[in-house]
C-alpha positions in Angstrom: -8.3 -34.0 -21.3 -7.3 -31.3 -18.8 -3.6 -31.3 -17.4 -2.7 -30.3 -13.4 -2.0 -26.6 -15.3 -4.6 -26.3 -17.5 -6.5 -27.4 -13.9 -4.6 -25.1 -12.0 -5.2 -21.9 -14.2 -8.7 -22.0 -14.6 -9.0 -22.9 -10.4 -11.6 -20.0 -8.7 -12.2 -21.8 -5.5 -9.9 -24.0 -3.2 -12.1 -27.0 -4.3 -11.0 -26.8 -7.6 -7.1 -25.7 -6.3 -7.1 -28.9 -4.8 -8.4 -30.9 -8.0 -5.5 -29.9 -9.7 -3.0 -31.1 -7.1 -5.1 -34.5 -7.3 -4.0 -34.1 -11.1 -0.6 -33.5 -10.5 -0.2 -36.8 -8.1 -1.8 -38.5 -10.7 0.7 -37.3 -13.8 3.5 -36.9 -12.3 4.0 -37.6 -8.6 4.9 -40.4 -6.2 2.5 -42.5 -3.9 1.4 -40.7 -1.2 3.4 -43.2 0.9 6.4 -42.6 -0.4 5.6 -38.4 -0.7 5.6 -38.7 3.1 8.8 -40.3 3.4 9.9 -37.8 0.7 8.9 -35.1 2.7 11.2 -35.7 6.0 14.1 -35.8 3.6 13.0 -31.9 2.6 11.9 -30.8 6.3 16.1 -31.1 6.8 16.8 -28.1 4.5 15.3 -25.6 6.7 13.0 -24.1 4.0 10.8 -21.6 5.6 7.4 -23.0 6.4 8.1 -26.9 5.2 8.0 -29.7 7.4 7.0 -33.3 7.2 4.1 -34.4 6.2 1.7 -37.6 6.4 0.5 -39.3 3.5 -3.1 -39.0 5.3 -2.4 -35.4 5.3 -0.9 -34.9 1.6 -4.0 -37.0 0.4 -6.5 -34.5 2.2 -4.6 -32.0 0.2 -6.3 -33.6 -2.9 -10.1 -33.6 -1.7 -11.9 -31.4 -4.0 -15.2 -31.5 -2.1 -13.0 -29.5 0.9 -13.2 -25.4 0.0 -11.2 -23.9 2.8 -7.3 -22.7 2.2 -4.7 -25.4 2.6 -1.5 -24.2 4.4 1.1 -23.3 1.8 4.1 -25.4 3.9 1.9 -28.3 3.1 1.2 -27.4 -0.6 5.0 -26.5 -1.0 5.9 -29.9 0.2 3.7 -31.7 -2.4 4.6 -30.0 -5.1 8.5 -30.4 -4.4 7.5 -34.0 -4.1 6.3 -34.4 -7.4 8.9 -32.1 -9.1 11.6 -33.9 -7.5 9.9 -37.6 -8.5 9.4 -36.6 -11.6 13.2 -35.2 -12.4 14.3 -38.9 -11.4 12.5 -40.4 -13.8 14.6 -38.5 -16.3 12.2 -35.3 -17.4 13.8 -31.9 -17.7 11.9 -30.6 -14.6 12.3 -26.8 -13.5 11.4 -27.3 -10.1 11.2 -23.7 -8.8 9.3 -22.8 -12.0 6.6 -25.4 -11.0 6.7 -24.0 -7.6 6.2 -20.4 -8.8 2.9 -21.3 -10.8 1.7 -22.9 -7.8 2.3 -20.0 -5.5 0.8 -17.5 -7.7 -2.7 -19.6 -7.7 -2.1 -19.4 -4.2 -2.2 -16.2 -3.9 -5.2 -15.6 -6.9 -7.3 -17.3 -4.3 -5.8 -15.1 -1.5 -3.9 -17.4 0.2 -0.8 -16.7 2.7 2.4 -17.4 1.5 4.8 -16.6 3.6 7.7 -14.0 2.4 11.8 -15.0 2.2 14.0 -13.9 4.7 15.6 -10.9 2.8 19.2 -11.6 1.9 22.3 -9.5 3.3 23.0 -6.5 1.6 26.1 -7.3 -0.7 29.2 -5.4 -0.5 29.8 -3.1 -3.5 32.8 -3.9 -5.6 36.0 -1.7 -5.5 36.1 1.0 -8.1 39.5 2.2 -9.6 37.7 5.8 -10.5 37.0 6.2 -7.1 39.3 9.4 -6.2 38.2 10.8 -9.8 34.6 10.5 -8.7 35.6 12.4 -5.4 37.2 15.3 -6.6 34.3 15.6 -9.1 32.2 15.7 -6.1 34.3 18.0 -4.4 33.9 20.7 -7.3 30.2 20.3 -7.3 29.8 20.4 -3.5 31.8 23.5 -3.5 29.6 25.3 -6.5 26.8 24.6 -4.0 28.5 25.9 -1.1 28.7 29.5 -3.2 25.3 29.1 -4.7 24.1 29.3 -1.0 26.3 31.5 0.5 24.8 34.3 -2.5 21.5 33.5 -1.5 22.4 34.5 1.8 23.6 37.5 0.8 21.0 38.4 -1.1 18.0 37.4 2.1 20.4 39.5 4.8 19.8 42.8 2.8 16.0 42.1 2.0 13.7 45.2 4.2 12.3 43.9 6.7 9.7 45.9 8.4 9.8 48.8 10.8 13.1 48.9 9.6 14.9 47.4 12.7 15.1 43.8 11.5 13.9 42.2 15.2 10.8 40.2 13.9 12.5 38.7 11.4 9.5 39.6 8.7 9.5 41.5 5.1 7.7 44.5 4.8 4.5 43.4 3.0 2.9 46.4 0.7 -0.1 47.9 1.5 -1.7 46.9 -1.4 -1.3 43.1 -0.6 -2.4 43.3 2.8 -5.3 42.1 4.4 -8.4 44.2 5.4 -8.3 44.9 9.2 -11.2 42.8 10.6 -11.1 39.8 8.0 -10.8 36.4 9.8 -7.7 34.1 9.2 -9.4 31.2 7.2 -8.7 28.0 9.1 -8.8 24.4 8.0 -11.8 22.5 9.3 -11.5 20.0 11.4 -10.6 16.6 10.6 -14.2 14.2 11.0 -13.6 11.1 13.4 -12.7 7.8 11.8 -15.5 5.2 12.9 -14.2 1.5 13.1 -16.4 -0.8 12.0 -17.0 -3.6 14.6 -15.8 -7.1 14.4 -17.6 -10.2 15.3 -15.4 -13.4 15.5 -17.1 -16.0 15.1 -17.5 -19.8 13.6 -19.6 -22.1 11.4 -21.6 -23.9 13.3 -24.0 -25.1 11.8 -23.6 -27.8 8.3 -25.6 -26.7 5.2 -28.3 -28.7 3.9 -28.0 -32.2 2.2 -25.3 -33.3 4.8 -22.6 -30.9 3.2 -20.3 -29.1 6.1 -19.6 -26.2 3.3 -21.5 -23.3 3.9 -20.8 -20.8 0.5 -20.6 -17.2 0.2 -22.2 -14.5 -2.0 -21.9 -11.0 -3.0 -25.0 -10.2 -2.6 -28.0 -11.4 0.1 -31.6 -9.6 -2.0 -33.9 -12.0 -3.6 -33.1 -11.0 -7.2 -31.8 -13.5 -9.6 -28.9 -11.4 -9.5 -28.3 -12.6 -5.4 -29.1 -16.3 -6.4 -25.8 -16.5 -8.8 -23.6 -14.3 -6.6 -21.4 -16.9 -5.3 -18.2 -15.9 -4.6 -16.4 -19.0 -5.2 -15.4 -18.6 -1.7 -16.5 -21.1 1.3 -16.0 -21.7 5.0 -15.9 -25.7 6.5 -18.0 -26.4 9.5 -15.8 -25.3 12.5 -14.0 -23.1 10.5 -13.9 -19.5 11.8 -14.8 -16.1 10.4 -14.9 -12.4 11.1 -18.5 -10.4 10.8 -19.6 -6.9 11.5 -23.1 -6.6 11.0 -26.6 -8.0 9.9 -29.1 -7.6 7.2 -32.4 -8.9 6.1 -32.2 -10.7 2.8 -33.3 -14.3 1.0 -34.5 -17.1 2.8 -32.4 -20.1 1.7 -33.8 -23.7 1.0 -32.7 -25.6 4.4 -33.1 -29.5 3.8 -32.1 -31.6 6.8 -30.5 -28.6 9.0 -30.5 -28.6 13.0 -29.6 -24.8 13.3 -31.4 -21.6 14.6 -33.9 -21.9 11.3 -35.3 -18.6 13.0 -32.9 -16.6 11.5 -33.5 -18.0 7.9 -33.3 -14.7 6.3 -30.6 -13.0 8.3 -27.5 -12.2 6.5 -24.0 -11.4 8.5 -21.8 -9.2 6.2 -18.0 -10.4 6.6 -14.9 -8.3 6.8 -14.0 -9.6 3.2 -17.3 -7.8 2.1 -18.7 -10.7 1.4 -22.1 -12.0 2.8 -23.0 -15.5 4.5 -26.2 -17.0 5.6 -26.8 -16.2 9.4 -28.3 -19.7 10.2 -25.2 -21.2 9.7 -23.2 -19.2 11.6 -22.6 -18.7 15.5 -21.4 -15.3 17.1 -21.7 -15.7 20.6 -24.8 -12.9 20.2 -28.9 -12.7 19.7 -28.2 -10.0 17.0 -25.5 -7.6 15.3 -25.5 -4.1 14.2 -27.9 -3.7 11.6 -25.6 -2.6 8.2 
């Protein structure tokens, strides 16, 4: 039987992040009644991004069938939970290890965690060599000094041209010179960035069957290749989404849908590269850029 990490490595979607929080309520953690009181007791420790929590809200955590992002304060807060629980029933818990293996799956699936403060610069220690150290530097800083002062000595008598020193330019030889009449190369000019436009815009429409999760692919053709190209990423109805342009590509089976089924075949290319069925989603326009 799979354990919460076994559960946890193997997650590639938030459905399946969420499964393994399920399994580590189940193993190791409290109620969700009694995470909730758990979790005012950690909102007082001013950790960045924790507050309290519901046990309606720490049980949605859990739903498997639900494939957008959690937020990480709440994920933080549930996983303390159960670390904490579990230490008081006598286990030799690393608490911050747990923590750390759930923040990196976080982040596998690109979620937002936010960053620590960043701690004061300490103060270095004192060190008894110090003067030592400074008269060191003193001898090297002076060897510098002369190494310069030669060099100078050596550019002030270079020949410059004409003789009379005023532009400040060595005499180049004839040899090396260019021919009279040959154009000065130049560097070409520099070619406009174009920004791609950006579309906000929502789900708006459910997919078929009475599912509100619309799923994303890498690719939008017809081949058998496009069919399996699911990203393991997907977007909840209401949820919203950036897209920047439009495609024609696969019709998708519809079922009971109440959407724009005109535009079965459209495909809306996201920002994260990714593409998403254009009958389920609403930007506020009749059409987009083609791509």
């Amino acid at each position: 039987m799979s354990t919460w990490r076994d559960l946890l490595t193997e997650a590639g979607h938030w459905g399946e992040y969420r499964g393994a929080l399920r399994a580590l309520q189940k193993d190791e953690g409290p109620s969700f009644k009694d995470m909730a009181v758990r979790s005012e007791e950690l909102a007082t420790r001013d950790i960045p991004g924790v507050t309290s929590c519901s046990a309606g809200t720490l049980h949605k955590l859990t739903n498997s069938e639900l494939y957008s992002a959690p937020k990480w304060g709440q994920v933080e807060v549930f996983v303390r939970a159960c670390a904490e629980h579990d230490a008081e029933r006598g286990r030799e818990v690393d608490g911050e290890a747990v923590l750390r293996l759930w923040k990196d799956g976080f982040r596998r699936l690109k979620g937002e965690v936010p960053l620590p403060d960043r701690p004061d610069r300490p103060e270095l220690p004192d060190r008894p060599d110090l003067p030592e150290r400074k008269g060191r530097i003193g001898l090297v800083v002076a060897a510098g000094v002369v190494v310069v002062l030669a060099a100078g000595a050596v550019a002030f008598n270079w020949p410059f041209s004409g003789g009379s020193g005023d532009d400040g330019k060595p005499d180049v030889p004839a040899s090396s010179a260019p021919p009279t009449g040959t154009p000065t190369p130049t560097s070409s000019a520099t070619p406009p960035v174009v920004k791609s436009e950006r579309f906000p815009s929502r789900i708006a429409w459910s997919d078929n069957g009475g599912s509100t999760i619309v799923q994303v692919y890498s690719d939008y053709s017809d081949s058998a290749q496009g069919r399996g190209s699911l990203t393991g990423h997907a977007y909840d109805l209401g949820q919203d989404l950036v897209v920047q342009c439009q495609v024609a590509g696969r019709a998708v089976p519809l079922g009971d849908y109440r959407g724009p089924a005109q535009r079965n075949g459209l495909w809306y290319r996201m920002t994260t590269g990714e593409y998403i069925p254009a009958i389920y989603v609403d930007t506020g326009r009749d059409s987009l850029p083609a791509c």
